[in-house]
N, C-alpha and C positions, 0 to 999 in steps of 0.2 A: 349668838347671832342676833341682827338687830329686828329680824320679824319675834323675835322669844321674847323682844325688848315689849311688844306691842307701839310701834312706833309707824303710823301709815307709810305706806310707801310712795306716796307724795310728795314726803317729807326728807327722803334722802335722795342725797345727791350722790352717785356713784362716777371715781374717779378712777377708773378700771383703765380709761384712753390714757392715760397721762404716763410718763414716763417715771418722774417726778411727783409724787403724790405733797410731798410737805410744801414743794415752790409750790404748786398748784391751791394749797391753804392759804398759806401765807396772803398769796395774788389775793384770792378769794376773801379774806378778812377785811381786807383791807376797808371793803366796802360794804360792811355789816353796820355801820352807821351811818351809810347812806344813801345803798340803794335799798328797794322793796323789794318783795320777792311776791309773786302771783303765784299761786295753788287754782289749776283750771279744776281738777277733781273736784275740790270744796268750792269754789269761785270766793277765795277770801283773799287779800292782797294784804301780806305782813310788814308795817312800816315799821319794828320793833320787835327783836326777835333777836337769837343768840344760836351763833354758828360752833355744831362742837363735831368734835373726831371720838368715833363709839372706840371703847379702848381695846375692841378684841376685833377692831376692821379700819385699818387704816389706809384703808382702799377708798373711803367712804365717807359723806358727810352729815351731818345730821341739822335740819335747818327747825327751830323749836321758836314759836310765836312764844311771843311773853303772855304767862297767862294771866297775870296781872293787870294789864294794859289795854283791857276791851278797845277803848277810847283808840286801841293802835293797831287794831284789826278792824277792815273793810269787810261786810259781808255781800251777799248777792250780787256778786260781780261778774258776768257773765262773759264767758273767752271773745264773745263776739266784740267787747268793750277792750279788748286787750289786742294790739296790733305789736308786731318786729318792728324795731326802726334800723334796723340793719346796720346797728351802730354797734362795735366791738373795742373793747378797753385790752390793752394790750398791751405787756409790757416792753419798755425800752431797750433793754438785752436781747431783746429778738431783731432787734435793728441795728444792735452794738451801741445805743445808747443809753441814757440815763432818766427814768423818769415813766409814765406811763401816757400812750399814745390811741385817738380817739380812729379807731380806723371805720368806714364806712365803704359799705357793697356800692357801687355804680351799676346798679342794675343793668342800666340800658347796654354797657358795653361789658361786664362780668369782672370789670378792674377795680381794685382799693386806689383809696385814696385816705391818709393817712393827716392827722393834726394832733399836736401835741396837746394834752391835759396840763393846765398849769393847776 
């Protein structure tokens, strides 16, 4: 199990909702060189960091700061500094098409509205 691993539990991403755990990697990869990831528990923001699948839960993801890379870890970053922008990356085959699409909440009226990522 991954708590035997000693691995915070911060640190993993459980993909237990998803139907499809591999499409849901894959999706997820895609952007391991280029988004960040924020840990509120520690208040650290990881711009460098390597996304794996523990081999005895593939239900599950494991998100590991380089630990090499101080220079690529943010500390005392407090959640209050960290806001939603209500902006969701989402793939094209959920639309029938090809590519990945930038969708955003319309708060005021509770409707998306969708642009594509080039």
């Amino acid at each position: 199990m991954l708590n035997d691993l000693g691995i915070p539990e911060h640190l993993i991403w459980k993909l237990n909702d998803f139907d499809n755990h591999q499409r849901a990697v894959n999706f997820i990869k895609q952007f391991q060189d280029t988004l960040c990831v924020y840990s509120a528990p520690v208040e650290q923001l990881y711009t460098n960091y390597d996304i794996s699948i523990p081999p005895d839960d593939d239900r599950s993801l494991v998100i590991l700061p380089n630990p090499y890379a101080y220079h690529d870890t943010f500390n005392s970053i407090g959640d209050h500094s960290v806001h939603a922008t209500g902006m969701y990356i989402v793939p094209g085959d959920l639309f029938g098409k090809e590519g990945l699409f930038l969708t955003l909440r319309l708060l005021k009226y509770g409707k998306g509205l969708s642009n594509r990522c080039h």
